[in-house]
CHARMM internal coordinates of N, CA and C (Angstrom, degrees):
IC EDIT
DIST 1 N 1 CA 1.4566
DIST 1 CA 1 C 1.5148
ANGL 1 N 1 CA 1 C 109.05
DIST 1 C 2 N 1.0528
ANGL 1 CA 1 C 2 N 121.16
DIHE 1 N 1 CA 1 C 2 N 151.02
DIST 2 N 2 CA 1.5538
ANGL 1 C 2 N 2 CA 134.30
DIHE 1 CA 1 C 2 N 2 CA -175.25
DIST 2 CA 2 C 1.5145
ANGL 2 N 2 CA 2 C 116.01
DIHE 1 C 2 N 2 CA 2 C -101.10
DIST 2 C 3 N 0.8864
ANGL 2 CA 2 C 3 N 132.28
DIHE 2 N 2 CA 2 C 3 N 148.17
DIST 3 N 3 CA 1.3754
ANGL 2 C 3 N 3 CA 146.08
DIHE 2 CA 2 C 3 N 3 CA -166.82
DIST 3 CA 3 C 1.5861
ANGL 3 N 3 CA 3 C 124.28
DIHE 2 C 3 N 3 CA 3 C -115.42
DIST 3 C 4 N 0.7799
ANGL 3 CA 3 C 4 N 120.02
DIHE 3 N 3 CA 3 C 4 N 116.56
DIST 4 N 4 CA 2.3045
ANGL 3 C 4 N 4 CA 118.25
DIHE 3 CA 3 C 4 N 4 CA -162.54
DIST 4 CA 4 C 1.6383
ANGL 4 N 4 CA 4 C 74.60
DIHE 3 C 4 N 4 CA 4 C -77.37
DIST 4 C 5 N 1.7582
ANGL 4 CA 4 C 5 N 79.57
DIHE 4 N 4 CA 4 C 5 N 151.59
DIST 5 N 5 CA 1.6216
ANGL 4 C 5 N 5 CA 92.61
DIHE 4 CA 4 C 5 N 5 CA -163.67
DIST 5 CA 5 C 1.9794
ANGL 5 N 5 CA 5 C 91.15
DIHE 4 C 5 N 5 CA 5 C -84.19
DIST 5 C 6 N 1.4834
ANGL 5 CA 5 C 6 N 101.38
DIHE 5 N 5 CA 5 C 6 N -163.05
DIST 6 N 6 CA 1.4698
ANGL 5 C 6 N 6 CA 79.93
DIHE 5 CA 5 C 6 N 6 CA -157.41
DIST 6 CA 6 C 1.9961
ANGL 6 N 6 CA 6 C 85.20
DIHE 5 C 6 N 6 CA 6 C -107.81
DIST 6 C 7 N 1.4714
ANGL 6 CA 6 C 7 N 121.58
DIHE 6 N 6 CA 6 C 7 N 27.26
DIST 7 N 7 CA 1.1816
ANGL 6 C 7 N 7 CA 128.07
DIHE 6 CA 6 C 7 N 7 CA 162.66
DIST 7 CA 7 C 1.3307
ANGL 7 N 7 CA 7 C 119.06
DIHE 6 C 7 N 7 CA 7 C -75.93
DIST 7 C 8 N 1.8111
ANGL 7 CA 7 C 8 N 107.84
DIHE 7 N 7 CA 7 C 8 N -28.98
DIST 8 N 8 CA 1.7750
ANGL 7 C 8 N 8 CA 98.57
DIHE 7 CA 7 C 8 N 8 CA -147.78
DIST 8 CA 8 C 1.7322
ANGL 8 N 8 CA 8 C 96.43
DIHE 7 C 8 N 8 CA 8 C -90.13
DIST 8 C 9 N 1.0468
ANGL 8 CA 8 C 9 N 117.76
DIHE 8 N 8 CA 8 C 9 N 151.43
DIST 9 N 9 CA 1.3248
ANGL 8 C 9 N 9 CA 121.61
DIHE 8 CA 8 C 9 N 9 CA 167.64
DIST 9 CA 9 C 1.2175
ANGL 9 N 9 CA 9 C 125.29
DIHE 8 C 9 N 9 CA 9 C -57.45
DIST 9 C 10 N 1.2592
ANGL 9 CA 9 C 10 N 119.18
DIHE 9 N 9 CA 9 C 10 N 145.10
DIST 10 N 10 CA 1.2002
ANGL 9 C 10 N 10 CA 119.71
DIHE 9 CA 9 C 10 N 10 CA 164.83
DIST 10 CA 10 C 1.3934
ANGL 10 N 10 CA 10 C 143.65
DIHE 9 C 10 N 10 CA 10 C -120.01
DIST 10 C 11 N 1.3636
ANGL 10 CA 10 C 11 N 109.38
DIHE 10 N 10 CA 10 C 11 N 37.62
DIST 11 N 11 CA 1.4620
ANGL 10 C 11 N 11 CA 133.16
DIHE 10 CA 10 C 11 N 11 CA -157.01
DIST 11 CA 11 C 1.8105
ANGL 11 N 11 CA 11 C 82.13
DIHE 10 C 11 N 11 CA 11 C -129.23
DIST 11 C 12 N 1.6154
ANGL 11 CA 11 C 12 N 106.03
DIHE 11 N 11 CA 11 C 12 N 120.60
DIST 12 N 12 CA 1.4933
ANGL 11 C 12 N 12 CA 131.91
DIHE 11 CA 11 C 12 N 12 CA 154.18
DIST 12 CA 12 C 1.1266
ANGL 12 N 12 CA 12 C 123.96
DIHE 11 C 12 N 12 CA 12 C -24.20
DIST 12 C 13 N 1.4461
ANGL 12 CA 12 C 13 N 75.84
DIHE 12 N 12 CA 12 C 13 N -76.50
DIST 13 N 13 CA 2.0604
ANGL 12 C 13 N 13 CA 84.64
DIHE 12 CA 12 C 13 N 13 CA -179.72
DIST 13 CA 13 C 1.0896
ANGL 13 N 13 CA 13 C 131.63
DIHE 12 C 13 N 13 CA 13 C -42.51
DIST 13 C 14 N 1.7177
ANGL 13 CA 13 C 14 N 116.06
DIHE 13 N 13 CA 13 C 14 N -31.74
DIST 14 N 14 CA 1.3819
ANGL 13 C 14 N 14 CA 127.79
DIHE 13 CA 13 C 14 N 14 CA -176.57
DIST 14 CA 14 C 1.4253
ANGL 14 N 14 CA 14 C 97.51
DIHE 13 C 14 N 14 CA 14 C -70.36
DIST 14 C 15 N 1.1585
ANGL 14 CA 14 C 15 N 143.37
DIHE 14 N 14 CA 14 C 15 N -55.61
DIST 15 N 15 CA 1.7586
ANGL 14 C 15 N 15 CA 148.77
DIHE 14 CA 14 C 15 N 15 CA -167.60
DIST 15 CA 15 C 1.7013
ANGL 15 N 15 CA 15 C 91.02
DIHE 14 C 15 N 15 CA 15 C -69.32
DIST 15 C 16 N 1.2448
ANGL 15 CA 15 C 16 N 120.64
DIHE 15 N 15 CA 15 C 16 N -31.61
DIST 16 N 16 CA 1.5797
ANGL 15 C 16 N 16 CA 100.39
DIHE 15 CA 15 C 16 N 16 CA 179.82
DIST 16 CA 16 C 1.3652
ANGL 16 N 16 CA 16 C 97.49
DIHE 15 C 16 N 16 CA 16 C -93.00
DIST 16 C 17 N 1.5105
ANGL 16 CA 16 C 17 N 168.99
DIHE 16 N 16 CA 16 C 17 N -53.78
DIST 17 N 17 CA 0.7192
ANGL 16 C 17 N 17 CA 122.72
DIHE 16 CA 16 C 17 N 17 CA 156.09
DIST 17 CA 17 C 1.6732
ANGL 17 N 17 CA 17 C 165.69
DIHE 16 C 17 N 17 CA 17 C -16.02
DIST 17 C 18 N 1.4762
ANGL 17 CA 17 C 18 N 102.92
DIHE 17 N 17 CA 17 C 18 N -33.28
DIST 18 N 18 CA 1.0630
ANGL 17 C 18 N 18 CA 124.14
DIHE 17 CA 17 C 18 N 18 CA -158.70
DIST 18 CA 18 C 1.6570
ANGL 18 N 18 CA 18 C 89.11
DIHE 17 C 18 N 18 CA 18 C -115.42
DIST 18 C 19 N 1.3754
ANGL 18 CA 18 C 19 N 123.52
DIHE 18 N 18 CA 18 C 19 N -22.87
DIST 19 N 19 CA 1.3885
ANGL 18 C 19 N 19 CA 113.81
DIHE 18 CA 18 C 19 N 19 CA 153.76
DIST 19 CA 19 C 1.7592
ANGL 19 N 19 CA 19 C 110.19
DIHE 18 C 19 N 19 CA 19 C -57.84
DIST 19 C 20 N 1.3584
ANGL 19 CA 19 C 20 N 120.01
DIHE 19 N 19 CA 19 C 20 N -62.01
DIST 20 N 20 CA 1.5193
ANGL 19 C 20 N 20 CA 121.81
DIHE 19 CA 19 C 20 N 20 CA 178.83
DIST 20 CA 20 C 1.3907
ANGL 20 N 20 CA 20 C 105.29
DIHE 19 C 20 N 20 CA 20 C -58.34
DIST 20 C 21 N 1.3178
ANGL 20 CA 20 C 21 N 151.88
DIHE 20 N 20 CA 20 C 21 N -45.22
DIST 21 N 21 CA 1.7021
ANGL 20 C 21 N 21 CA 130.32
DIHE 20 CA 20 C 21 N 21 CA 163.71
DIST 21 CA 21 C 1.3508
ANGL 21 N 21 CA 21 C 132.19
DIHE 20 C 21 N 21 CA 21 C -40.96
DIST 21 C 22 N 1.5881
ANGL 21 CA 21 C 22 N 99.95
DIHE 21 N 21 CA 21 C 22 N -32.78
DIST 22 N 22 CA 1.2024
ANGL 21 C 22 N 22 CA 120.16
DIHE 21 CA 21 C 22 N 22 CA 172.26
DIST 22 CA 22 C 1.4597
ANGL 22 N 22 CA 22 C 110.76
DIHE 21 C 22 N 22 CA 22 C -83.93
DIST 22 C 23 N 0.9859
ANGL 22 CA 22 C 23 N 135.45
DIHE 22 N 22 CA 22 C 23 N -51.25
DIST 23 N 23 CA 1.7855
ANGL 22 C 23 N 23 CA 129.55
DIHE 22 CA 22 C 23 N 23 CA -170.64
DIST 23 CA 23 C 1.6244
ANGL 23 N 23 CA 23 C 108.45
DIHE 22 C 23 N 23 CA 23 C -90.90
DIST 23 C 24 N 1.5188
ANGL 23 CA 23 C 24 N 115.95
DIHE 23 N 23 CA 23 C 24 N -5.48
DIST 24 N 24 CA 1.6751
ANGL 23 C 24 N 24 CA 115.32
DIHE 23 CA 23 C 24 N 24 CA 166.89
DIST 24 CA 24 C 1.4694
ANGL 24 N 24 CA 24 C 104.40
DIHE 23 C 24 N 24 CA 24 C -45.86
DIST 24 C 25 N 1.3968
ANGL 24 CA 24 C 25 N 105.61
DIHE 24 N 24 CA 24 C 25 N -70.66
DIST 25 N 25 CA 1.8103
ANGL 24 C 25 N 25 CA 120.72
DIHE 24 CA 24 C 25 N 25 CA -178.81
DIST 25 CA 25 C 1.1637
ANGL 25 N 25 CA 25 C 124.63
DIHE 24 C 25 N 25 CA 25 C -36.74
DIST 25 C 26 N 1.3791
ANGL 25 CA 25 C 26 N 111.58
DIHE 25 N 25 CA 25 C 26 N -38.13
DIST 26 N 26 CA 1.7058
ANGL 25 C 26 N 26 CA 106.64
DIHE 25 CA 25 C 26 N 26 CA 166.98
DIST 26 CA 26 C 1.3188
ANGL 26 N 26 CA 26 C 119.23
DIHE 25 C 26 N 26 CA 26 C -98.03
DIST 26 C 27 N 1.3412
ANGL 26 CA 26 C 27 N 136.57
DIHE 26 N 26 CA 26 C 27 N 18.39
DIST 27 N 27 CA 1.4873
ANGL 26 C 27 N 27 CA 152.07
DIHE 26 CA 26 C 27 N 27 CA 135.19
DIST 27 CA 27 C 1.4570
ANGL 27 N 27 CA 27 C 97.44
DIHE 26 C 27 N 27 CA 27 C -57.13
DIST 27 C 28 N 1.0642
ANGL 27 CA 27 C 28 N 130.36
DIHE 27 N 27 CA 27 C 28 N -92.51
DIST 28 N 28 CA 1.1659
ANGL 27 C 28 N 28 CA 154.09
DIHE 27 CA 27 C 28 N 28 CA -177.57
DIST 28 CA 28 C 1.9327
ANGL 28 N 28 CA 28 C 99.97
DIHE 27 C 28 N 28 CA 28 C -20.91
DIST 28 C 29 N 1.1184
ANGL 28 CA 28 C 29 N 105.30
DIHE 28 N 28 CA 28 C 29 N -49.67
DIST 29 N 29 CA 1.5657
ANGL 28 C 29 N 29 CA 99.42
DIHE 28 CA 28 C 29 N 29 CA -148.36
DIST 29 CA 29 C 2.1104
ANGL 29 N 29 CA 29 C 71.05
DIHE 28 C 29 N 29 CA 29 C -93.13
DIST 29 C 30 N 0.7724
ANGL 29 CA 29 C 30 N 122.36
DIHE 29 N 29 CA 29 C 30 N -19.87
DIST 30 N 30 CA 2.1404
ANGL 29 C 30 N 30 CA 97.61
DIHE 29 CA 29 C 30 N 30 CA -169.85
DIST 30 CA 30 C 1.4943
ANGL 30 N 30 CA 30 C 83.41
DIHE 29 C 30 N 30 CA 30 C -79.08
DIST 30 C 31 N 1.5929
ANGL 30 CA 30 C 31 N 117.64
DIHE 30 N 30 CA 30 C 31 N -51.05
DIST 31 N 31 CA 1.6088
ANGL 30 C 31 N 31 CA 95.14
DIHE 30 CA 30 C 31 N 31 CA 165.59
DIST 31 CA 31 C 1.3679
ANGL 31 N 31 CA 31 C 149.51
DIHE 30 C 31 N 31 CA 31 C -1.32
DIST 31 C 32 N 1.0715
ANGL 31 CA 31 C 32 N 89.43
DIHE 31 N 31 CA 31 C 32 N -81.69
DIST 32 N 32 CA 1.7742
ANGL 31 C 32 N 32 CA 123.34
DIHE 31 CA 31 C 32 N 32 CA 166.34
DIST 32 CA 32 C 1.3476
ANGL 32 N 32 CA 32 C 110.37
DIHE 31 C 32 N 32 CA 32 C -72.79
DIST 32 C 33 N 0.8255
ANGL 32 CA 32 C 33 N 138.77
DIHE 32 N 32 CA 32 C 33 N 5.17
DIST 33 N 33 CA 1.7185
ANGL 32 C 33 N 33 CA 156.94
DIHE 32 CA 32 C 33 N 33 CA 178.71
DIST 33 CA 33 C 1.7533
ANGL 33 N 33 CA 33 C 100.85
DIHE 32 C 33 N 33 CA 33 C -100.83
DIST 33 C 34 N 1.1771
ANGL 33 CA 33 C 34 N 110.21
DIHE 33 N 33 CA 33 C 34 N -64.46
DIST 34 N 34 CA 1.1515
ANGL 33 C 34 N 34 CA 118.26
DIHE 33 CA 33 C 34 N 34 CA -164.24
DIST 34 CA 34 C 1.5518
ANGL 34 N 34 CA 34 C 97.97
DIHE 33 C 34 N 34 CA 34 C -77.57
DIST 34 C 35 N 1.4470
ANGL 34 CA 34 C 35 N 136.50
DIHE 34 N 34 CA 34 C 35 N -66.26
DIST 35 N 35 CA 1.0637
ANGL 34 C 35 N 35 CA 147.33
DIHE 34 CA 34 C 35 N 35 CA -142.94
DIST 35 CA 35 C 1.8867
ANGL 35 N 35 CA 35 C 101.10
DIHE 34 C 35 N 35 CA 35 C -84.23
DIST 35 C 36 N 1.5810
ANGL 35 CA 35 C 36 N 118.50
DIHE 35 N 35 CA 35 C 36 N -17.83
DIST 36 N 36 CA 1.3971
ANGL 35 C 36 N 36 CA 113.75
DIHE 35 CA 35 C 36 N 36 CA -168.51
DIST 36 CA 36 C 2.1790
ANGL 36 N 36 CA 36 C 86.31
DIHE 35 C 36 N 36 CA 36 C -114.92
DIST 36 C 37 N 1.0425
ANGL 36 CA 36 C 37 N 104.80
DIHE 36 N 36 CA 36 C 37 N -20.87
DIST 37 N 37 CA 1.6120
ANGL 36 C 37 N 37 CA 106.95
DIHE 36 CA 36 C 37 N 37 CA -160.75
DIST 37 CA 37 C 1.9261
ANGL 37 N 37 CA 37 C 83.76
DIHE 36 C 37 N 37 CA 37 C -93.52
DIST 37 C 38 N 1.0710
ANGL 37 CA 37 C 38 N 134.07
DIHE 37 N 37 CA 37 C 38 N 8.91
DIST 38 N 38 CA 1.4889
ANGL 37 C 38 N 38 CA 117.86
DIHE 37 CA 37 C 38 N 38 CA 156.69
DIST 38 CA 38 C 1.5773
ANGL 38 N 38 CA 38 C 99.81
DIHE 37 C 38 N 38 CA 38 C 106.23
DIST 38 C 39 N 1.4634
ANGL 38 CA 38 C 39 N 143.59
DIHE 38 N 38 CA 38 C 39 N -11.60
DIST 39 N 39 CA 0.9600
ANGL 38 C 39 N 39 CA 140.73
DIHE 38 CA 38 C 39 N 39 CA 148.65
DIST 39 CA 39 C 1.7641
ANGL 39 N 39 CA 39 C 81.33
DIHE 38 C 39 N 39 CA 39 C 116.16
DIST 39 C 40 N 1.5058
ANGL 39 CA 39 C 40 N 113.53
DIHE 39 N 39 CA 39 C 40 N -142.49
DIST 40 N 40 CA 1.3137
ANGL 39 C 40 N 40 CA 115.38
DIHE 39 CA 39 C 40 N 40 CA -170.66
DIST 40 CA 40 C 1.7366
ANGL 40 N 40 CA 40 C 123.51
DIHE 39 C 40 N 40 CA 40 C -106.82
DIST 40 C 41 N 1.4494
ANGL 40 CA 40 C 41 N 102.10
DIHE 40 N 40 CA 40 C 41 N 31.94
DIST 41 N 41 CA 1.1171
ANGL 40 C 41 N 41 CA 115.30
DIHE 40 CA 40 C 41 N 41 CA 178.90
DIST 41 CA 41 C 1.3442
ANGL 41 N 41 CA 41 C 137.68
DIHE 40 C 41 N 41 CA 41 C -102.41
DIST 41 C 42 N 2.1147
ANGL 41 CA 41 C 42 N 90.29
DIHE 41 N 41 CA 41 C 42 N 5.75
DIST 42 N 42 CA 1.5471
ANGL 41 C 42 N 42 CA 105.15
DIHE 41 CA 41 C 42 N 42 CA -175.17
DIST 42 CA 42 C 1.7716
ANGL 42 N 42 CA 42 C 98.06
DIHE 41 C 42 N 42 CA 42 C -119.05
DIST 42 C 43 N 1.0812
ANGL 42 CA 42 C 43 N 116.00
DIHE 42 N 42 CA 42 C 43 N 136.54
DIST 43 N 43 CA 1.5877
ANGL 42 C 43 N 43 CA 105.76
DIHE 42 CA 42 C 43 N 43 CA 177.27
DIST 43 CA 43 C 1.8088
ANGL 43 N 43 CA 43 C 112.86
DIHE 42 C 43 N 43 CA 43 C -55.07
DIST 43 C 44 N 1.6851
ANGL 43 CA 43 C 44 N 93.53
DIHE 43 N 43 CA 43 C 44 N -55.76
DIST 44 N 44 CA 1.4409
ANGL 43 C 44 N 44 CA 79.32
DIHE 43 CA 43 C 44 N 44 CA 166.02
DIST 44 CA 44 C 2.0528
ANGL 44 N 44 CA 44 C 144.57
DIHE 43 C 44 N 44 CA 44 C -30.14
DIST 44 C 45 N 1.1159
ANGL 44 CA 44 C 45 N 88.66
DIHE 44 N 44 CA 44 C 45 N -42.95
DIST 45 N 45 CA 1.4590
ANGL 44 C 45 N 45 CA 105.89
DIHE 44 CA 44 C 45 N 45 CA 175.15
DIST 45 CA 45 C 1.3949
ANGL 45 N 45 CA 45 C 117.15
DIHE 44 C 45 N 45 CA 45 C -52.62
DIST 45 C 46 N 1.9525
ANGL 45 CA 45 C 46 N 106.36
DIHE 45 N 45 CA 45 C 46 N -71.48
DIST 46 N 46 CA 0.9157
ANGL 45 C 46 N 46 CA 115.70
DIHE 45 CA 45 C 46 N 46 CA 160.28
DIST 46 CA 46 C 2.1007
ANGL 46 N 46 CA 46 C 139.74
DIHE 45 C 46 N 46 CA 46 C -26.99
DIST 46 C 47 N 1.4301
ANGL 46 CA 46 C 47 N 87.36
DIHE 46 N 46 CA 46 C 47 N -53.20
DIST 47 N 47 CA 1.4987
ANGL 46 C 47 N 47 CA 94.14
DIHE 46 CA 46 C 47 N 47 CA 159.32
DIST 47 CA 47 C 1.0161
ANGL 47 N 47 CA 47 C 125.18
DIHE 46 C 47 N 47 CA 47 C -64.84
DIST 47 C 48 N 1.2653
ANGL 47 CA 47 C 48 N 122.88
DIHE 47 N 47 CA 47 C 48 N -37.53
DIST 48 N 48 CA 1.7621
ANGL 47 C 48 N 48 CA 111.45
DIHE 47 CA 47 C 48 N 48 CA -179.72
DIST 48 CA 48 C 1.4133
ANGL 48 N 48 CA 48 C 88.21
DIHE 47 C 48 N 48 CA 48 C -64.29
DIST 48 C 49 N 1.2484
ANGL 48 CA 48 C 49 N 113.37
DIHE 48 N 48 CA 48 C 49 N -89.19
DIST 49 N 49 CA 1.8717
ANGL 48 C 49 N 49 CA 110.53
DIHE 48 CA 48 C 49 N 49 CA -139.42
DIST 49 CA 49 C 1.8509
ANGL 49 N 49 CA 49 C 89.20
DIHE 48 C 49 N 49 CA 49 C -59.05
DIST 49 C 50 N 1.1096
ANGL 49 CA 49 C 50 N 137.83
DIHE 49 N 49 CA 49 C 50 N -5.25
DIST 50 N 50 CA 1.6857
ANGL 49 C 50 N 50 CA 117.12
DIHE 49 CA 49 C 50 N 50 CA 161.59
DIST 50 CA 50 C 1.7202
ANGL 50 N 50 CA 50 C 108.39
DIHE 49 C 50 N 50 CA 50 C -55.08
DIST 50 C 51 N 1.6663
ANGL 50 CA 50 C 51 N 87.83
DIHE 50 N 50 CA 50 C 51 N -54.65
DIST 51 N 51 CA 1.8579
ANGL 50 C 51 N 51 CA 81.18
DIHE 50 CA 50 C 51 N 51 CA -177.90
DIST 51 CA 51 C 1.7077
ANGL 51 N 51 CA 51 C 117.74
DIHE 50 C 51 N 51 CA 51 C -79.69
DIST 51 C 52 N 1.2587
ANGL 51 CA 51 C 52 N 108.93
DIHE 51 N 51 CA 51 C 52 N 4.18
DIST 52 N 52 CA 1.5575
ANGL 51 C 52 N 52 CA 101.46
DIHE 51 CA 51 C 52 N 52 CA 171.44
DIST 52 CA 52 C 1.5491
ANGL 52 N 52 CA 52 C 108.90
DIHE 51 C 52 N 52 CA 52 C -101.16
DIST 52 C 53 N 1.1401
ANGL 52 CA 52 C 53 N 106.42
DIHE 52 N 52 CA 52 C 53 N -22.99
DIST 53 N 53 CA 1.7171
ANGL 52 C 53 N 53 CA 116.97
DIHE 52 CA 52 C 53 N 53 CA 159.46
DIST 53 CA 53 C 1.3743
ANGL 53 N 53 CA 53 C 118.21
DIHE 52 C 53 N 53 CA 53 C -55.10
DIST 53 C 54 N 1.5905
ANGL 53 CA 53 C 54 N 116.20
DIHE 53 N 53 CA 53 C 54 N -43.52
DIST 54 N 54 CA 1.3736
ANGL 53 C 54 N 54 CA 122.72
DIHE 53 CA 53 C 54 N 54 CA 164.03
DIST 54 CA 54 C 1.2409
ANGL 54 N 54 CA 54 C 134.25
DIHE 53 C 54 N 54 CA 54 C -50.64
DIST 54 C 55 N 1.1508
ANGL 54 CA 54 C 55 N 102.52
DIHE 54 N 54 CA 54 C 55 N -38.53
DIST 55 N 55 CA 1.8920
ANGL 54 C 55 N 55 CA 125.75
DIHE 54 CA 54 C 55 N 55 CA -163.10
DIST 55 CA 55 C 1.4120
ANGL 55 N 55 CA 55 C 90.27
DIHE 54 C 55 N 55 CA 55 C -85.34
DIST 55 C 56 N 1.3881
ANGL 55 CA 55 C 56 N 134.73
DIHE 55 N 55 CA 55 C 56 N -49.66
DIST 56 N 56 CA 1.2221
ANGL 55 C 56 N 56 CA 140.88
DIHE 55 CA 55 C 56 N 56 CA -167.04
DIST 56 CA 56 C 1.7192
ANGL 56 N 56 CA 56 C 110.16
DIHE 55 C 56 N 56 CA 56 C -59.78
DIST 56 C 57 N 1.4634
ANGL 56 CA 56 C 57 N 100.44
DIHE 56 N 56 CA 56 C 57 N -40.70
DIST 57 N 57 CA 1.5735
ANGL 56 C 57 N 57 CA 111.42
DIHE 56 CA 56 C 57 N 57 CA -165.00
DIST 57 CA 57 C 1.6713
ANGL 57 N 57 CA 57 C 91.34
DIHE 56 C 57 N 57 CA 57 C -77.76
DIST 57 C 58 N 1.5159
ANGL 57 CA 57 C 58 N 118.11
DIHE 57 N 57 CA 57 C 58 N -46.33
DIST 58 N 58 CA 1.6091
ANGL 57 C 58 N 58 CA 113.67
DIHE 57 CA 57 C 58 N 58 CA 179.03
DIST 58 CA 58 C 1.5086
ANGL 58 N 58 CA 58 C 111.39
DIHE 57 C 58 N 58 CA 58 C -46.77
DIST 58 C 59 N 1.3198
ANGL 58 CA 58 C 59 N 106.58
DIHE 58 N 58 CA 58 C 59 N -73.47
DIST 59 N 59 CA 1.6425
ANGL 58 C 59 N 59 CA 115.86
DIHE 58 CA 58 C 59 N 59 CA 151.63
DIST 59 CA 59 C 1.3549
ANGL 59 N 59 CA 59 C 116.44
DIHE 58 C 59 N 59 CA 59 C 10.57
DIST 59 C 60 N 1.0353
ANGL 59 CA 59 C 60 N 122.29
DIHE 59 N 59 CA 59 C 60 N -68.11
DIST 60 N 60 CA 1.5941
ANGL 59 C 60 N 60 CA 138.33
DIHE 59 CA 59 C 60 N 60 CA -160.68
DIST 60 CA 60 C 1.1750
ANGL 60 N 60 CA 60 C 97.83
DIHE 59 C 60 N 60 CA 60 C -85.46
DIST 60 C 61 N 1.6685
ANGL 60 CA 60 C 61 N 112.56
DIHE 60 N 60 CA 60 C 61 N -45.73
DIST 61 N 61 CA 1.6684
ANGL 60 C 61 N 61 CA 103.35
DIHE 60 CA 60 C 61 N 61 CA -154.20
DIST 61 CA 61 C 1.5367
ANGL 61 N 61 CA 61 C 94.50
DIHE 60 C 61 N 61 CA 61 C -91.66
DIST 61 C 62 N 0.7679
ANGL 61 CA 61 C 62 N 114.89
DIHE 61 N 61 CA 61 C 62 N 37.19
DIST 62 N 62 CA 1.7774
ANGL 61 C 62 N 62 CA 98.16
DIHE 61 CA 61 C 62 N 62 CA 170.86
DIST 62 CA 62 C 1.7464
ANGL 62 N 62 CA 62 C 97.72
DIHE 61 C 62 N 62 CA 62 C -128.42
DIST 62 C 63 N 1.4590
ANGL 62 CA 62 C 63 N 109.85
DIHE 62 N 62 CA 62 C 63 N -20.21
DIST 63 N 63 CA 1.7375
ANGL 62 C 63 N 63 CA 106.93
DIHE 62 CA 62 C 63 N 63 CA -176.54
DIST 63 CA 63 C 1.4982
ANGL 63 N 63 CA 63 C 104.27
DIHE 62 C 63 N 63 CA 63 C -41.21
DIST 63 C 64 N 1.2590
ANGL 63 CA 63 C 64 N 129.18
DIHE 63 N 63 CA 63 C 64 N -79.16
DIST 64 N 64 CA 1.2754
ANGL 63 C 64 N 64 CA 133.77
DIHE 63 CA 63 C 64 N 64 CA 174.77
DIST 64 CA 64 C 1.6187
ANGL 64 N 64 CA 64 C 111.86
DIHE 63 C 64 N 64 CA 64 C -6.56
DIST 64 C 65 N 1.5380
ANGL 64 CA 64 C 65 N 118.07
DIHE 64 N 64 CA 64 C 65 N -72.23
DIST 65 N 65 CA 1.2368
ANGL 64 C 65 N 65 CA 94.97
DIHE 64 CA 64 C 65 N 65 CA 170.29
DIST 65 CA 65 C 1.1935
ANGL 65 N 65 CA 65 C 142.57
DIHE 64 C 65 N 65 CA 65 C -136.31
DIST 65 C 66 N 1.9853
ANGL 65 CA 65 C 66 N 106.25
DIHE 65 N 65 CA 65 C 66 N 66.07
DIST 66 N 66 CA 1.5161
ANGL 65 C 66 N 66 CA 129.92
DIHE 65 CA 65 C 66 N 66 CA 135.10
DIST 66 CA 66 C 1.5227
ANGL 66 N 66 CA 66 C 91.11
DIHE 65 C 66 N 66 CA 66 C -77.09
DIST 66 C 67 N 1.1018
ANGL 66 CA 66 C 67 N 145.86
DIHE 66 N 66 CA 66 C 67 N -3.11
DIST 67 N 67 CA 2.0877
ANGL 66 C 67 N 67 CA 117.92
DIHE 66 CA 66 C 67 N 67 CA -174.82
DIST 67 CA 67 C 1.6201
ANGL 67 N 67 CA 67 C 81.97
DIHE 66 C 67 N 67 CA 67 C -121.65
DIST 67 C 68 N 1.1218
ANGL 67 CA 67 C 68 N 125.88
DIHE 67 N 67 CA 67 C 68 N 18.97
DIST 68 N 68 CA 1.6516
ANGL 67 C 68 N 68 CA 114.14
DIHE 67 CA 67 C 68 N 68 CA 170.54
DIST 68 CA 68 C 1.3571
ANGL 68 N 68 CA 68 C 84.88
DIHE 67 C 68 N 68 CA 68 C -105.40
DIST 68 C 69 N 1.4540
ANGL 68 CA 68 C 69 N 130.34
DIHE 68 N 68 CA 68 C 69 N -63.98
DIST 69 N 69 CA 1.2834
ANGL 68 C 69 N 69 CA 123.98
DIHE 68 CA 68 C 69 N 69 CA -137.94
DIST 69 CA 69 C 2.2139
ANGL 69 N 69 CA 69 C 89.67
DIHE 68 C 69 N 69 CA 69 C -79.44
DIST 69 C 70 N 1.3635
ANGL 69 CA 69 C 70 N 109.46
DIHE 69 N 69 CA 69 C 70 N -36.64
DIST 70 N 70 CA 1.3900
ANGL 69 C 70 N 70 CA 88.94
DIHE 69 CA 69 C 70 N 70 CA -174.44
DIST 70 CA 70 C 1.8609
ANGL 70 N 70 CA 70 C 111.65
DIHE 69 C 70 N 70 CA 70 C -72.99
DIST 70 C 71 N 1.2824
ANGL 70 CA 70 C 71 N 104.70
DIHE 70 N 70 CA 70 C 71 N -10.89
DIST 71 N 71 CA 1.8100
ANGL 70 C 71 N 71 CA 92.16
DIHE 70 CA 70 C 71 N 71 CA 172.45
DIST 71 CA 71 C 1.7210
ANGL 71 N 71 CA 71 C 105.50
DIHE 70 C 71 N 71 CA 71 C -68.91
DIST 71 C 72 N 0.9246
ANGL 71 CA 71 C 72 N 102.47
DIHE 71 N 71 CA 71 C 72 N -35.17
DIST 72 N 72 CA 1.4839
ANGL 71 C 72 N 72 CA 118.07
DIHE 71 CA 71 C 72 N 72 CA -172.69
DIST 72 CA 72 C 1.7349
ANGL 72 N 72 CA 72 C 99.23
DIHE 71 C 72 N 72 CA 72 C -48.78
DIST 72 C 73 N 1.3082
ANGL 72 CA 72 C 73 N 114.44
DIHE 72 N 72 CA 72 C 73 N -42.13
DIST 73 N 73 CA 1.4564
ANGL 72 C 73 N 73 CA 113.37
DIHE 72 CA 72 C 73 N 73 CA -166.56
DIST 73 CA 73 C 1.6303
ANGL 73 N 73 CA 73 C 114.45
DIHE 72 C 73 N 73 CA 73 C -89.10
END
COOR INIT
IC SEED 1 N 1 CA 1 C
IC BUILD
């Protein structure tokens, strides 16, 4: 088993924050994807935010177990 070095924080809030700094930008940009790329009337369009819709749903579905495997440690 591995050990968090004795740098990384250990206060929540900071990783949820810094999760939302990090995932603002890609709100922002399917935004601007959708709203400058013609909305949903170009296939192109559609494909992007399908596959950023994708990535998002993977995203999520794996949280469950990174917080299984790190209780585990």
């Amino acid at each position: 088993a591995s050990n968090k070095p004795n740098w990384a924080p250990e206060n929540p809030a900071f990783y949820g924050f810094i999760d939302g700094v990090t995932i603002a930008p890609l709100g922002l940009a399917s935004y601007m994807a959708y709203k400058y790329g013609g909305g949903l009337a170009h296939n192109s369009t559609i494909l992007a935010l399908t596959l950023y819709g994708g990535s998002m749903i993977c995203a999520f579905l794996t949280m469950p177990l990174v917080k299984k495997e790190s209780s585990n440690s």
